[in-house]
C-alpha positions in Angstrom: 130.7 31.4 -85.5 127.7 28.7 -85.8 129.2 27.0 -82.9 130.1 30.1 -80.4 126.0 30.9 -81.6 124.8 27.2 -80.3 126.9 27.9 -77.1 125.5 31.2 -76.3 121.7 29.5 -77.0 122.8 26.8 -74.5 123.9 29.4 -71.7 120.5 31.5 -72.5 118.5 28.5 -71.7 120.4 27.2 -68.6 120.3 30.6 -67.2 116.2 30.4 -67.8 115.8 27.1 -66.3 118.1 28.5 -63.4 115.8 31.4 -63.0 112.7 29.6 -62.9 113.9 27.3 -60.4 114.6 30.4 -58.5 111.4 31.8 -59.2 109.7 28.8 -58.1 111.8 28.4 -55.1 111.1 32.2 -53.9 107.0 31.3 -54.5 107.1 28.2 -52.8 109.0 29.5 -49.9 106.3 32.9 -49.5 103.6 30.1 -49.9 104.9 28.2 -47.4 106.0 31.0 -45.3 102.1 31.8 -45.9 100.8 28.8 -44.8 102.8 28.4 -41.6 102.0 31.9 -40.8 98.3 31.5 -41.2 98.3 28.1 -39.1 100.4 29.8 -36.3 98.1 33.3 -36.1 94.5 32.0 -36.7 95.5 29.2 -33.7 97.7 31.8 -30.7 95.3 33.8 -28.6 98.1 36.9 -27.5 96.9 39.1 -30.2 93.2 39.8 -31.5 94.7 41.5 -34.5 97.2 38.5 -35.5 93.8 36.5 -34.8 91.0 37.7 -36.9 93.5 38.7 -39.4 96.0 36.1 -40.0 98.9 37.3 -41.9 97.7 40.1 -42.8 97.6 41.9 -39.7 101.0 41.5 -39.2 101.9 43.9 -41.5 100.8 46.5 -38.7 104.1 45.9 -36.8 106.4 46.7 -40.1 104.2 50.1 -41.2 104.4 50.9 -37.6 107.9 50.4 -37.3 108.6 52.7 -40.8 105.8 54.9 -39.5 108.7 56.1 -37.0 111.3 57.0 -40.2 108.9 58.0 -42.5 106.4 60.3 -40.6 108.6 63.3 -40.4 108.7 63.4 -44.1 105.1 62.7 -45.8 103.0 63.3 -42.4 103.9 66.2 -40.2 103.7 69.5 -40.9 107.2 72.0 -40.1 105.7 73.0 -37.0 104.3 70.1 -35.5 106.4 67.1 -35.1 107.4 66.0 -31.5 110.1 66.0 -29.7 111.8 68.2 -32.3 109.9 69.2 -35.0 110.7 69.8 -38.9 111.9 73.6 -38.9 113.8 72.9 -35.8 115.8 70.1 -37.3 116.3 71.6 -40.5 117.8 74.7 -38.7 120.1 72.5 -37.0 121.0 70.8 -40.4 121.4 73.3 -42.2 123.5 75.3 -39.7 126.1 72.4 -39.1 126.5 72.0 -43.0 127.1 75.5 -42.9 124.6 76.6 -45.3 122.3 79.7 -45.5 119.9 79.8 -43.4 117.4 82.3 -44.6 113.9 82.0 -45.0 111.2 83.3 -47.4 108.0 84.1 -47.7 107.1 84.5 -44.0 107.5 82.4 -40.7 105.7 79.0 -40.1 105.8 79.8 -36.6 102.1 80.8 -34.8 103.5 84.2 -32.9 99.7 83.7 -31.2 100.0 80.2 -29.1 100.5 80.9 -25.2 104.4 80.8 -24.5 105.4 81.8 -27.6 108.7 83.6 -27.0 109.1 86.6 -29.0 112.1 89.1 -28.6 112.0 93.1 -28.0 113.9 94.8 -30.7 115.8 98.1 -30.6 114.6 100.8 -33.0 118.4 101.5 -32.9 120.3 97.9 -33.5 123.7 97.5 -32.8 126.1 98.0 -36.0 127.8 95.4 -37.1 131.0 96.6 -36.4 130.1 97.8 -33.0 129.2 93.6 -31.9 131.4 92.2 -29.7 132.0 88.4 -28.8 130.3 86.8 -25.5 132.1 87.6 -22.6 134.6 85.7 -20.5 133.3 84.0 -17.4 135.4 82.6 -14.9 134.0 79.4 -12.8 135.8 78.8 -9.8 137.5 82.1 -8.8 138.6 80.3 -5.5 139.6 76.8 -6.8 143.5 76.2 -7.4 142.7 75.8 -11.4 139.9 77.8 -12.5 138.0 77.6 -15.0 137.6 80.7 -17.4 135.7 80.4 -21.1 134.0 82.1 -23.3 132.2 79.0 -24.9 128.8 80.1 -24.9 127.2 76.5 -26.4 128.3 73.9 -25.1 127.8 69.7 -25.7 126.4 68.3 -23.1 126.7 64.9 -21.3 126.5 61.7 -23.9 128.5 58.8 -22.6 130.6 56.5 -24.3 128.1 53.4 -24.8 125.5 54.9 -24.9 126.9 57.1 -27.9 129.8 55.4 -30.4 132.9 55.4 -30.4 132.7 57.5 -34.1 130.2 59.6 -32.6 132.9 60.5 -29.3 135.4 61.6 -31.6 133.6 63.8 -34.1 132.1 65.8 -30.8 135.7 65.7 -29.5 137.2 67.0 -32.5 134.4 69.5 -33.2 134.5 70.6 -29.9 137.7 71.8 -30.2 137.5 73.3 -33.7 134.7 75.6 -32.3 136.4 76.3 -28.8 133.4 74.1 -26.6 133.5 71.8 -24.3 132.3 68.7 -23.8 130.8 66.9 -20.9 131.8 63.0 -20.7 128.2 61.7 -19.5 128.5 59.2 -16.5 130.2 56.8 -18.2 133.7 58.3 -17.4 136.8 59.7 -19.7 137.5 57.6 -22.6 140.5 57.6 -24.7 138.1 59.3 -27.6 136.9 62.3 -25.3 140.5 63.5 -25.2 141.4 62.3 -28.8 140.2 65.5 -30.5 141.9 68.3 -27.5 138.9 69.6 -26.7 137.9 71.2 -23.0 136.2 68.6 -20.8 133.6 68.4 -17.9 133.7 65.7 -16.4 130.8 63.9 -15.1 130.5 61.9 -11.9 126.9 59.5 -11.9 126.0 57.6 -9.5 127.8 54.7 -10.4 130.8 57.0 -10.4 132.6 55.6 -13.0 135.7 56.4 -13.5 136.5 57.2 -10.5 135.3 54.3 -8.3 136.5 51.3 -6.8 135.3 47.9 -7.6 132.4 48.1 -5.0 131.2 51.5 -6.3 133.0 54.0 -3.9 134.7 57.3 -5.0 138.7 56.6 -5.5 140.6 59.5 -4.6 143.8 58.2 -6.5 141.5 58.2 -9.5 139.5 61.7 -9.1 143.2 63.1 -9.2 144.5 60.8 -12.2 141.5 62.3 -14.5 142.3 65.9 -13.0 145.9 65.8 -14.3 144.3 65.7 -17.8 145.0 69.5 -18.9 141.9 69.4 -20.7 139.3 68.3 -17.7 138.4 71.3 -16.5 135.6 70.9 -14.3 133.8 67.9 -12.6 130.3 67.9 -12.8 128.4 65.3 -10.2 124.9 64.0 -11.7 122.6 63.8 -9.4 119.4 63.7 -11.4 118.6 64.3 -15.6 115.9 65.6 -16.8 114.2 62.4 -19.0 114.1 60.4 -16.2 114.8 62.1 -12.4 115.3 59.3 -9.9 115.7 56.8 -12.0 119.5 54.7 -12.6 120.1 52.6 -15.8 121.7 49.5 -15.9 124.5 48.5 -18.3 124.0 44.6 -19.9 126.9 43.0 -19.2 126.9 41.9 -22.8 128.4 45.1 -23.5 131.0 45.1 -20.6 134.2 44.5 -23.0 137.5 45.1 -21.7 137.6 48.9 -22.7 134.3 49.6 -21.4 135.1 48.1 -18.2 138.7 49.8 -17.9 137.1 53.0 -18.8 134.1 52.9 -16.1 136.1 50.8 -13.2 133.7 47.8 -13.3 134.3 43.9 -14.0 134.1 43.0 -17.6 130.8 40.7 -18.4 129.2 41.5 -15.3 126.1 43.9 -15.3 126.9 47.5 -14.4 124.1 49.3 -12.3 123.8 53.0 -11.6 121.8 53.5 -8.7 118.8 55.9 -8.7 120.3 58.4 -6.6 124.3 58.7 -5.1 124.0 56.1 -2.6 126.1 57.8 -0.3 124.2 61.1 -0.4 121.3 61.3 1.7 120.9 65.3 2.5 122.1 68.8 1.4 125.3 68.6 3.6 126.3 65.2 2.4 126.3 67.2 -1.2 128.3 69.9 0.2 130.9 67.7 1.7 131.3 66.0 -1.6 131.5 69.3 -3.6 134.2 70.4 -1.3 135.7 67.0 -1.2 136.2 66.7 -5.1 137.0 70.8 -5.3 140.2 69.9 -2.7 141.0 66.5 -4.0 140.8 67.4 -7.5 141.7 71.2 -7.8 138.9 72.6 -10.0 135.5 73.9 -10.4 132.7 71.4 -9.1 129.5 71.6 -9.6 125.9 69.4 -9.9 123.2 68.9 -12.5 120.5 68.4 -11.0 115.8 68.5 -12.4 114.2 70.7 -9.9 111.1 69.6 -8.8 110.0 72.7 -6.8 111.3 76.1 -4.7 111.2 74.5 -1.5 114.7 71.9 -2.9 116.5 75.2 -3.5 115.5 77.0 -0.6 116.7 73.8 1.1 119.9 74.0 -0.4 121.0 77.7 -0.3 120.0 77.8 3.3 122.6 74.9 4.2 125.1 77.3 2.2 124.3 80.2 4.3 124.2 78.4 7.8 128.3 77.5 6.6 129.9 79.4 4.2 129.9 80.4 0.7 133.2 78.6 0.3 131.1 75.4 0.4 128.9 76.5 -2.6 128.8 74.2 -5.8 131.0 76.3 -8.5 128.1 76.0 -10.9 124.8 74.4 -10.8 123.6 72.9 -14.2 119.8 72.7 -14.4 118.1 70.5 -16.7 114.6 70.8 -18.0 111.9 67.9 -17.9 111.8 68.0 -21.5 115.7 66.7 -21.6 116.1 63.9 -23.7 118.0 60.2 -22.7 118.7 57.0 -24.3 116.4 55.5 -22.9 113.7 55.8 -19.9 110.6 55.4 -18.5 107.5 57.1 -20.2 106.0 58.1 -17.1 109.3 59.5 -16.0 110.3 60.9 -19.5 106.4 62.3 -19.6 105.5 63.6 -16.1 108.0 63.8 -13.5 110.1 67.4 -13.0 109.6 71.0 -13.8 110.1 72.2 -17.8 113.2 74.4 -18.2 110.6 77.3 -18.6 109.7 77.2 -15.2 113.0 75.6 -13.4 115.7 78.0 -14.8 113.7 81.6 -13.8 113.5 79.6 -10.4 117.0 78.9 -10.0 118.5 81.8 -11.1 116.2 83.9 -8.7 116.3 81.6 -5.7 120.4 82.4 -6.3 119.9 86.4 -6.3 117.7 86.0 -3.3 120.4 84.5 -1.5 123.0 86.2 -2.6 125.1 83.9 -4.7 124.4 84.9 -7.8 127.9 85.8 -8.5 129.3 83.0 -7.0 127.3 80.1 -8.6 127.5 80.0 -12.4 124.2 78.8 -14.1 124.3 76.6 -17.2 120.9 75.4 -18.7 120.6 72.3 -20.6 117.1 70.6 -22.0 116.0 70.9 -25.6 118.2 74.2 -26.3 118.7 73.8 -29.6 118.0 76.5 -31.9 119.4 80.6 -31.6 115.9 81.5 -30.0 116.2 79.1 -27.7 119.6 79.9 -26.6 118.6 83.8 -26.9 115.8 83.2 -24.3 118.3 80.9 -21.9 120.5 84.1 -21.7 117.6 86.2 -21.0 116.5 84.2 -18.3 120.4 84.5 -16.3 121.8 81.3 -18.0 125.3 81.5 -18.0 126.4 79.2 -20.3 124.2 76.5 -22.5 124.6 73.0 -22.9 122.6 70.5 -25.5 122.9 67.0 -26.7 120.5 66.3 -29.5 121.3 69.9 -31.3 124.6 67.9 -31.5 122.9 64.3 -32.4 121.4 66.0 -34.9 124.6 67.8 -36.5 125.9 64.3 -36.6 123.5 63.0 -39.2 120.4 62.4 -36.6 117.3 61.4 -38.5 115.0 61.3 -35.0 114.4 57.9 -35.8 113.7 57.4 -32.2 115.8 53.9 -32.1 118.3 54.6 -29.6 118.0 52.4 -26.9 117.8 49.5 -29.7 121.3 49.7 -30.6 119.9 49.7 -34.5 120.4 53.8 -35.0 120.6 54.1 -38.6 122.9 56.9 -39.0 125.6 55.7 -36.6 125.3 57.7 -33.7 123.7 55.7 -30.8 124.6 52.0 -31.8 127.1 49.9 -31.4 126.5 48.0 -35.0 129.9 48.2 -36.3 128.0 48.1 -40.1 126.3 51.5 -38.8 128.9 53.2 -37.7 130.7 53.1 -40.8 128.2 55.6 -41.7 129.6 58.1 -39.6 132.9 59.5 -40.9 134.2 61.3 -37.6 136.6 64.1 -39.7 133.2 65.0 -41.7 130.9 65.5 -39.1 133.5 66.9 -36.9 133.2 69.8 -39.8 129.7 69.6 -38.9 129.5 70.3 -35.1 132.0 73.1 -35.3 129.8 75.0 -37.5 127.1 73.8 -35.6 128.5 76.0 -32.7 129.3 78.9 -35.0 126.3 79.4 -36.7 124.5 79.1 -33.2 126.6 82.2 -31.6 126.5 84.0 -34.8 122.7 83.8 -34.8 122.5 84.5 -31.2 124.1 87.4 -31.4 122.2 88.7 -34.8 119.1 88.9 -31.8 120.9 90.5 -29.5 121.9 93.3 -31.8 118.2 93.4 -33.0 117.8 94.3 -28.8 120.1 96.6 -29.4 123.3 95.3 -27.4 126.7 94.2 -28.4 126.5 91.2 -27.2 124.8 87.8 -26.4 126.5 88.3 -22.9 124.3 91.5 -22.4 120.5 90.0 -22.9 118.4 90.1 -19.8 114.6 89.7 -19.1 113.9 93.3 -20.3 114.8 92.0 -23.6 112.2 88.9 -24.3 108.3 88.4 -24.0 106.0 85.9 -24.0 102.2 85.0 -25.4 99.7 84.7 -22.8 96.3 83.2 -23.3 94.6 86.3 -24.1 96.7 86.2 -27.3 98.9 89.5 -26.0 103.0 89.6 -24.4 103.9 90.3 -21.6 107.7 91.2 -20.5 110.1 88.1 -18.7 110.9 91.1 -16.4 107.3 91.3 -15.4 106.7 87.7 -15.0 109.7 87.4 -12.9 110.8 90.3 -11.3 113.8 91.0 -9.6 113.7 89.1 -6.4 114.3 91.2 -3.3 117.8 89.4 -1.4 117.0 88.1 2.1 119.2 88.0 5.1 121.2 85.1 5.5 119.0 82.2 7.3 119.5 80.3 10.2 119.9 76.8 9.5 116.7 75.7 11.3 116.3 73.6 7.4 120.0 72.4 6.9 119.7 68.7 8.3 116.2 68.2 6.2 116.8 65.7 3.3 117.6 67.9 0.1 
């Protein structure tokens, strides 16, 4: 016993004497660490801060780094937080965990700030058992595969690199849990796009990968290969986002593995550049002739996304339809806002450049009445649509179908830690890190974005019966109004009234640049 005592004693005081080596070690090394630190700020001349305050002020860089994590939690009030802020995010949360979503008290929202939209309801709601689901809507009536849905809310583009792989299949498999599609972004079909079974738009960039050559032209053989795919259903050609319009992105060639650069069409290692604009496209008709091209080549609805910068691009467009055919019209035309959201992009770009989604869709949809293609053009809006009031107001507007990305981020685990073009997301979503992705069980937050989906038509339609119609499908611009300065509403169908149709124009515009 005496002897097992002695031996524990010895251990206790090795294990001291190890831990005050240690301690001194960890000292000496901050000293040191100190030291250098001091010697290298008080002598460089790049920084004043780093200068006057040596060591010291280099703490600024870490607060401000955590500021970005930590704001949205001890800082910013529900309402106030930019992009998205607080209430927004915990909506979004709380629907794809598929909790309740009620409220008490009273609202946070301030029904008096200018644009505030605020719906009309009926003294007379619809009964519950009166509701009805949205509608059908066929794209494409003339194409030899048309596309008919009722998928109201849709996930809009995110490509494969620029989202993970985890990420790609819990959209996919959501997707198809809540009957949704999914647009592939312009970095082409991947294996995990199709995994979950899910519909899919396809999206052409201006790289055109996927469905490109080695020297960046459109393959034919390949438009038809990711046709054959039962569960592509449309083919969307990006000319423009909202985040940053006429602006391209380049791809590090870093990332070029051998399944990215299968997937895309490019050379593995080598940078991949997406031009600015569709090289090949310099006027309305050129995008006509490509609409029809891919429409005959590929069989189904084709449309464009495109940021409208003013009336005059439209008016442009619609009078190039008119001086051919209507049989040349784009199938749908997806219209994104200026407050869209990207990976990455430039702040002058993400900040100034386009029309807000407030001002673009009314235009759009109008422009397309005027003209007389209403019925033949499908509208889908897309740009920071991500709660049911949001939605609500899209439908209002003439939206046809909705699309979102960051709702989705967000029902994925997104913390708006506003890291993702530094591959160090911290829940997964936009990095490549395989040690961050493990954070991101697909099968959970597949769970996730289907209910995501549900609680956002659900919600929807609790509006619309508070308008008193059966159906999200049914809301129109009598139905909404919005805060002007003076503090009072005034009706969407009074701010934009019915346009009166025109006769078809002559195509004295049709060879301007679009």
């Amino acid at each position: 016993m005496q002897h097992l005592s002695e031996r524990f004693g010895d251990f206790l005081i090795a294990s001291l004497e190890l831990f005050a080596v240690a301690f001194i070690l960890v000292v000496g090394s901050v000293v040191l660490w100190v030291i250098v630190t001091y010697i290298l700020d008080v002598t460089q001349t790049r920084h004043a801060i780093r200068r006057n305050y040596p060591v010291i002020g280099r703490f600024r860089y870490f607060f401000e780094h955590l500021g970005e994590f930590f704001r949205q939690y001890f800082f910013a009030m529900d309402r106030e937080e930019l992009p998205f802020n607080r209430a927004e995010r915990s909506w979004v949360y709380r629907a794809a965990k598929d909790l309740d979503n009620t409220v008490a008290f009273g609202s946070t929202r301030d029904l008096r700030k200018p644009g505030t939209v605020v719906f009309v309801n009926c003294p007379f709601p619809t009964l519950g058992e009166d509701a009805v689901p949205p509608r059908p809507v066929t794209i494409g009536p003339g194409c030899r595969t048309p596309y008919t849905t009722a998928s109201l809310f849709n996930i809009s583009g995110m490509s494969y690199g620029a989202i993970s792989r985890p990420a790609v299949l819990a959209l996919s498999n959501g997707a198809k849990k809540a009957g949704c599609w999914m647009n592939t972004g312009e970095g082409g079909l991947s294996p995990y796009h199709l995994e979950g079974g899910c519909d899919i738009v396809f999206q052409i960039g201006t790289a055109k990968n996927g469905v490109r050559d080695l020297e960046g032209r459109l393959n034919d053989d390949k438009l038809r290969e990711a046709a054959a795919h039962p569960q592509v259903k449309m083919f969307e050609i990006k000319m423009s986002q909202g985040a940053k319009p006429g602006k391209g992105g380049m791809l590090p060639g870093a990332k070029v593995n051998q399944e990215i650069a299968r997937i895309r069409g490019i050379k593995v290692g080598e940078n991949a550049f997406s031009p600015n604009r569709h090289p090949d496209l310099r006027n309305n008709s050129g995008l006509l002739d490509m609409i029809r091209h891919l429409r005959e080549v590929t069989g189904k609805p084709t449309g464009f996304k495109t940021v409208i910068g003013s009336a005059t691009m439209l008016d442009q467009l619609f009078h190039e339809i008119c001086a051919r055919d209507t049989d040349c019209a784009p199938d749908f035309i997806t219209v994104d806002g200026a407050e869209g959201g990207t990976g990455a992009a430039p702040m002058p770009l993400i900040d100034a450049v386009g029309l807000p989604l407030r001002e673009s869709l009314p235009m759009l949809v109008d422009k397309l009445a005027e003209y007389g293609l209403r019925e033949r053009v499908r509208v889908i809006a897309s740009g920071k649509l991500l709660t049911p009031e949001d939605v609500a107001w899209a439908l209002c507007m003439g939206a046809d179908f909705i699309t979102n990305a960051r709702g989705f981020m967000f029902a994925l685990g997104c913390i708006q830690a506003l890291q993702c073009n530094r591959n160090t997301c911290p829940t997964g979503i936009t990095t490549h890190n395989e040690k961050l992705q493990r954070g991101l069980h697909p099968p959970e937050k597949a769970e996730r974005v289907a209910a995501y989906v549900r609680n956002m038509v659900n919600e929807v339609g609790i509006i619309a019966h508070a308008c008193g119609v059966r159906s999200p499908s049914e809301l129109n611009r009598s139905h909404a109004r919005v805060v002007q300065d003076n503090g009072l509403s005034v009706s969407l169908d009074e701010l934009h009234p019915e346009p009166a149709p025109r006769a078809c124009p002559s195509a004295d515009m049709s060879q301007r640049p679009g």
